[in-house]
C-alpha positions in Angstrom: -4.2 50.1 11.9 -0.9 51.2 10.9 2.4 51.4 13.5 1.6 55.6 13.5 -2.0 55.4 14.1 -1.2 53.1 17.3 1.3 55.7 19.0 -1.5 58.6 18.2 -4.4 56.4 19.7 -1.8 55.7 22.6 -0.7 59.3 23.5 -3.9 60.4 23.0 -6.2 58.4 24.8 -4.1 58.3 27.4 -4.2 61.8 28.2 -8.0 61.3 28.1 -7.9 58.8 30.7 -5.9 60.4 32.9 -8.2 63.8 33.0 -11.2 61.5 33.5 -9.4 60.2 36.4 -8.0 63.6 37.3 -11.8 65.0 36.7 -13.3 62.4 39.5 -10.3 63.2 41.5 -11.2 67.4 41.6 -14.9 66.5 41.8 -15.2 64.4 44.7 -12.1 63.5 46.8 -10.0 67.1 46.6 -9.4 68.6 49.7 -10.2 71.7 50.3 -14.1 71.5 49.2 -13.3 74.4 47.2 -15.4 75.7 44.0 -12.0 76.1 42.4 -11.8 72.4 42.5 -15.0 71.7 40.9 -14.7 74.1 38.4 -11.5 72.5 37.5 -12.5 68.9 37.5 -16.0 70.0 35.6 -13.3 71.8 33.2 -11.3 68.3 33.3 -14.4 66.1 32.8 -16.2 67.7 29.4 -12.9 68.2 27.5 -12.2 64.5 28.2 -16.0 63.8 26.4 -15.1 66.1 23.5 -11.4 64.0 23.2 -12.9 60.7 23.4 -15.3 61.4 21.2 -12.7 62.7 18.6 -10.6 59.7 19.1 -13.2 57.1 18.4 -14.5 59.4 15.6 -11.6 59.6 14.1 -10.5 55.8 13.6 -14.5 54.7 13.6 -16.0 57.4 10.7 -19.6 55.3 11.3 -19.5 55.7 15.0 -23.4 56.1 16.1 -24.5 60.4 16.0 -25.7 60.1 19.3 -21.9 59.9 20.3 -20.8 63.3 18.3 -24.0 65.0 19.4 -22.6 64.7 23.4 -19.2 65.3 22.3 -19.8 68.5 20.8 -22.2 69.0 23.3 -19.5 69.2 26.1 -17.9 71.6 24.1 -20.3 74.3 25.3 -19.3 73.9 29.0 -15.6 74.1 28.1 -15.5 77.6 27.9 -18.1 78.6 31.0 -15.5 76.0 33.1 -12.3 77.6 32.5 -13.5 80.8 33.0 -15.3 80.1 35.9 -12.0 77.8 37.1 -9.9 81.1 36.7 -11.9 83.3 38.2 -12.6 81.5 41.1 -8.9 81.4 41.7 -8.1 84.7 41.3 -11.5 86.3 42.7 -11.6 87.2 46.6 -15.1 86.7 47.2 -16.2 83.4 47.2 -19.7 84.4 47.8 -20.3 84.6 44.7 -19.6 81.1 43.5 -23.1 80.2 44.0 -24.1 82.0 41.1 -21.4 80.7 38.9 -22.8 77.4 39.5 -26.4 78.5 38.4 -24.5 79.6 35.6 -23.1 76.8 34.4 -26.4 74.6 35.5 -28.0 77.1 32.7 -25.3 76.1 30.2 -26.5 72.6 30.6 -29.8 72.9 30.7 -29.7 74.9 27.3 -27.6 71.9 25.9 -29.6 69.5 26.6 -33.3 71.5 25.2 -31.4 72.7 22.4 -30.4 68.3 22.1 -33.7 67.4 22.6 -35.3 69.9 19.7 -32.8 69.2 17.2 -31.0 66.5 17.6 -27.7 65.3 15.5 -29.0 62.1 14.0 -31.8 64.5 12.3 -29.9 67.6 11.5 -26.5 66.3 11.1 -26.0 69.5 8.6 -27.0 71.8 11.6 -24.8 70.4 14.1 -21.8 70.7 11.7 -22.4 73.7 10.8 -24.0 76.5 12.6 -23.7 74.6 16.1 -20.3 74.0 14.9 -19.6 77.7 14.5 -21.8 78.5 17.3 -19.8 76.1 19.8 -16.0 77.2 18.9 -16.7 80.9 18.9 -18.8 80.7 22.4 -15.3 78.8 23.5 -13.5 81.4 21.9 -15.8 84.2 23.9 -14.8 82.5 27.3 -11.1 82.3 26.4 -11.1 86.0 26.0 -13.2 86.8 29.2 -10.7 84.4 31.0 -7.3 86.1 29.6 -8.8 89.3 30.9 -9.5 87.5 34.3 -5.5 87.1 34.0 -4.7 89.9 33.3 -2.5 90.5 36.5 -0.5 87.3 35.9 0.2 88.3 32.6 1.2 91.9 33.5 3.3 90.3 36.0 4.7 87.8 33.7 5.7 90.8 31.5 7.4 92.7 34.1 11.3 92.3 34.6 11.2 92.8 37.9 8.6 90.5 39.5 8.1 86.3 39.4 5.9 84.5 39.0 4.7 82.1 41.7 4.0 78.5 41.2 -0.6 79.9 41.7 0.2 82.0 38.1 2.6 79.2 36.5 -0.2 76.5 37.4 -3.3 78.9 36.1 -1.5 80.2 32.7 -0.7 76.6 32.1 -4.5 75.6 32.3 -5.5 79.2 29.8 -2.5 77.9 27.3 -3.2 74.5 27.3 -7.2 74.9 26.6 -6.0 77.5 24.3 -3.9 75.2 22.0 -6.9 72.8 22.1 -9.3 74.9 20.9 -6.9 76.1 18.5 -6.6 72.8 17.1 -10.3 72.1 16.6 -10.7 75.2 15.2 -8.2 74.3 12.6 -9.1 70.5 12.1 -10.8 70.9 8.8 -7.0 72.9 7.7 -4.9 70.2 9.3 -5.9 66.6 11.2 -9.3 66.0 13.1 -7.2 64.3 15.9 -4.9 66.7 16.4 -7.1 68.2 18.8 -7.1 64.6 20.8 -3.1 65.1 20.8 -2.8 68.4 21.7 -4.9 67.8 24.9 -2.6 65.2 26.0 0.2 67.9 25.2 -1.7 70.3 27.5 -1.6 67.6 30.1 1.4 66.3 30.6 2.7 69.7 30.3 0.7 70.3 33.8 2.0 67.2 35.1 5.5 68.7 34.7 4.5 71.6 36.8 3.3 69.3 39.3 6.7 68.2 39.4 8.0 71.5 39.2 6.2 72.2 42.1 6.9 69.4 44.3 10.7 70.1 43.3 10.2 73.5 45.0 8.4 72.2 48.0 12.1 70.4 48.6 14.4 73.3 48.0 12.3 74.8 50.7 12.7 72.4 52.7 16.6 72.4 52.5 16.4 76.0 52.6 14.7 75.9 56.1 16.9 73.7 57.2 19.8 75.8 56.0 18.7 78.5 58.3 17.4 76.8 61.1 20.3 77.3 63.4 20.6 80.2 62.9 18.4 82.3 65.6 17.3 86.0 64.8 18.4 89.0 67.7 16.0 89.8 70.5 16.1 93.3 69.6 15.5 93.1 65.9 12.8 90.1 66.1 10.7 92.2 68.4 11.1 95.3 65.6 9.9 93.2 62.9 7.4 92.0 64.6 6.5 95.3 65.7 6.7 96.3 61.7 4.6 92.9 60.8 1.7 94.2 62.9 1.8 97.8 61.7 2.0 96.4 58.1 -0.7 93.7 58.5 -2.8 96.5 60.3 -2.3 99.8 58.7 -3.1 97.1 54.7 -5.7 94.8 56.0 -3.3 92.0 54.1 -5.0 89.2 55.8 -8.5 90.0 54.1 -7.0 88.7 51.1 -8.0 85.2 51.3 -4.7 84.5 48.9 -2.2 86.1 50.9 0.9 84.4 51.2 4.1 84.2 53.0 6.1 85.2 50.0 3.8 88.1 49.2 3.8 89.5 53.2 7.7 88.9 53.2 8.0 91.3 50.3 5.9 93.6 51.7 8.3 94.0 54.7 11.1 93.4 52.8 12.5 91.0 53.8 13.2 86.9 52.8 10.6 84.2 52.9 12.3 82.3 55.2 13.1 84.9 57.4 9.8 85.6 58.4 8.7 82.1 58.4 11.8 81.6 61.1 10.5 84.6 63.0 6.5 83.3 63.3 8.4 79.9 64.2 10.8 80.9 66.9 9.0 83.5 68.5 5.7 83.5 68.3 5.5 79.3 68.0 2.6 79.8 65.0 2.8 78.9 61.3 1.8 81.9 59.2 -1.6 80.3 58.3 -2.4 80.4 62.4 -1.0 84.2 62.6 -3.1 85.0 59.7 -5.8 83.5 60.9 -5.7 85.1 64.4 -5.7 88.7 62.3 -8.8 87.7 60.5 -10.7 86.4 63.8 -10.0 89.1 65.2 -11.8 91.3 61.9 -14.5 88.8 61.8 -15.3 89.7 65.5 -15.3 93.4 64.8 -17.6 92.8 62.2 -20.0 90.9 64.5 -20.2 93.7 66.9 -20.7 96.2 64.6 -22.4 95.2 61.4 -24.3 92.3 63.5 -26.9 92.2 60.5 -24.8 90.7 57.7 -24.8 86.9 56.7 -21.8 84.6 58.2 -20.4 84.1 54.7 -20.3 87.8 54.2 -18.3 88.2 57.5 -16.4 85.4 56.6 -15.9 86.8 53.2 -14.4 90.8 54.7 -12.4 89.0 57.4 -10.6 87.4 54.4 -11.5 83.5 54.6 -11.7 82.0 51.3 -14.8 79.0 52.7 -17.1 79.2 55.5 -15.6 75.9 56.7 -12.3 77.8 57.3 -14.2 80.4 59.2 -15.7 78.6 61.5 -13.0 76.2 62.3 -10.2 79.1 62.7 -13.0 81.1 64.7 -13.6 78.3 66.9 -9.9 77.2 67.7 -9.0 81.1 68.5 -12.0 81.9 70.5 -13.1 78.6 71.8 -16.6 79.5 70.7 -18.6 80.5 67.6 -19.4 82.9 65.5 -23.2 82.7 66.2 -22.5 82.0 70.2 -20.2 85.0 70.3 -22.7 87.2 68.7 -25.0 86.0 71.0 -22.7 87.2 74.3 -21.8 90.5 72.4 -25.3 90.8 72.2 -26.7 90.1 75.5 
């Protein structure tokens, strides 16, 4: 093997590595037990099977069918996971993640019948050709679906005079990224069949920058906090913003959005980040996720006592918490109780 064929193996297994590693990671140890997560390391976990498998196709032409047959294989789910990945990040109602996951449990099942009928080592002319076709335009369907899941971020992206936070940076990178891989499979019969293997390791370092992007940020926060932190905001105008905070978190319902966040209330009261992080901190003695929180209690508990009849997740879901487990533990450490015991003392 050849000096060039060694730094191409290299770079790109590699990148494969890592997102099996990074696939485990989502899957089973990411905290919060989001669908997000699982989506992402599913997402993670069949393009690393489609990359190994072009690596070890690609400098072993006699490798066994049964390997290409799983590797192309994966490629069906690689389309269903992004999307699903997107939209569970963007979407405000995680009650409908169960489905998804049905969803994507159907994918698989019709992989593995469709395997089982006709499988590569016996229609090797099938699988490269019309399951080919079949696989990269499915992928290509899902690509689509999930650019118009982002169409916000990109609308923002276009716009002059709003930025993008670190959520749309982090979610475009993962469209791009599978974007450009598909691209170069699609293409690998016009340029080089492991071009697609290099290209995913592109794709993921390039998130690995962000990463580091993002932890930069988390320190110019920091200093910026620090910056401010002696200086102490008026009696009289903290007690009008928080009079203004109320009416704006109130009159908008801006906690029921399960994504809100302190840069996106800020702007709403027009005023700096760290302002009203200083303000929460100083004179109330909350972070903004417990005076969100409180907010959304306090919705949830309307919602018990009126519309008694709905399911918890759909209460939790209205009230603006993105997981039941975030319900019930923000419920409980405002009201020292409950959901299902306060319903019962509303209710009695």
């Amino acid at each position: 093997m050849g000096f060039d064929k060694q730094l191409l193996f290299f770079f790109s297994a590699l990148g494969a590595f890592n997102s099996s590693l990074l696939s485990l990671y989502f899957l089973f140890f990411a905290r919060p037990r989001h669908s997000s997560n699982h989506f992402l390391g599913g997402l993670l976990l069949v393009l690393s099977i489609r990359i190994w498998k072009s690596l070890f196709f690609y400098f072993n032409p006699d490798l066994a069918k049964v390997y290409l047959q799983i590797g192309l294989s994966a490629c069906f789910l690689i389309g269903p996971m992004l999307y699903f990945y997107i939209k569970s990040k963007v979407s405000k109602q995680d009650s409908i993640h169960a489905k998804w996951y049905w969803q994507i449990g159907a994918w698989l099942v019709l992989v593995i019948i469709i395997g089982f009928i006709y499988p590569y080592a016996t229609y090797p002319e099938l699988w490269g050709g019309a399951f080919y076709k079949i696989i990269n335009y499915q992928w290509l369907g899902f690509i689509i679906l999930s650019s118009l899941a982002l169409k916000q971020t990109f609308q923002k992206a276009i716009a002059k005079n709003q930025k993008l936070s670190y959520h749309d940076i982090w979610l475009l990178s993962v469209f791009f990224g599978v974007t450009i891989i598909w691209l170069a499979y699609f293409t690998a019969s016009y340029t080089s069949y492991a071009l697609g293997a290099l290209s995913f390791s592109f794709a993921l370092y390039l998130s690995v920058l962000l990463l580091i992007y993002k932890r930069k940020q988390s320190f110019v926060s920091v200093e910026k906090k620090e910056k401010y932190a002696s200086s102490k905001i008026a009696s009289d105008e903290a007690t009008d913003l928080l009079k203004k905070l109320d009416q704006t978190l109130t009159e908008h319902k801006l906690y029921t959005n399960p994504n809100l966040t302190l840069s996106q209330l800020a702007s709403a009261l027009k005023v700096k980040p760290h302002l009203l992080s200083q303000l929460l901190n100083d004179n109330l003695s909350k972070s903004f996720s417990q005076y969100i929180n409180e907010y959304r209690v306090r919705e949830a508990k309307l919602l018990l006592q009126t519309e008694g009849n709905l399911k918890m997740e759909i209460i939790a879901e209205k009230s603006g918490f993105n997981s039941n487990s975030t319900f019930y533990a923000a419920f409980k450490k405002v009201t020292n109780t409950t959901p299902a015991k306060f319903t019962q003392s509303v209710n009695h």
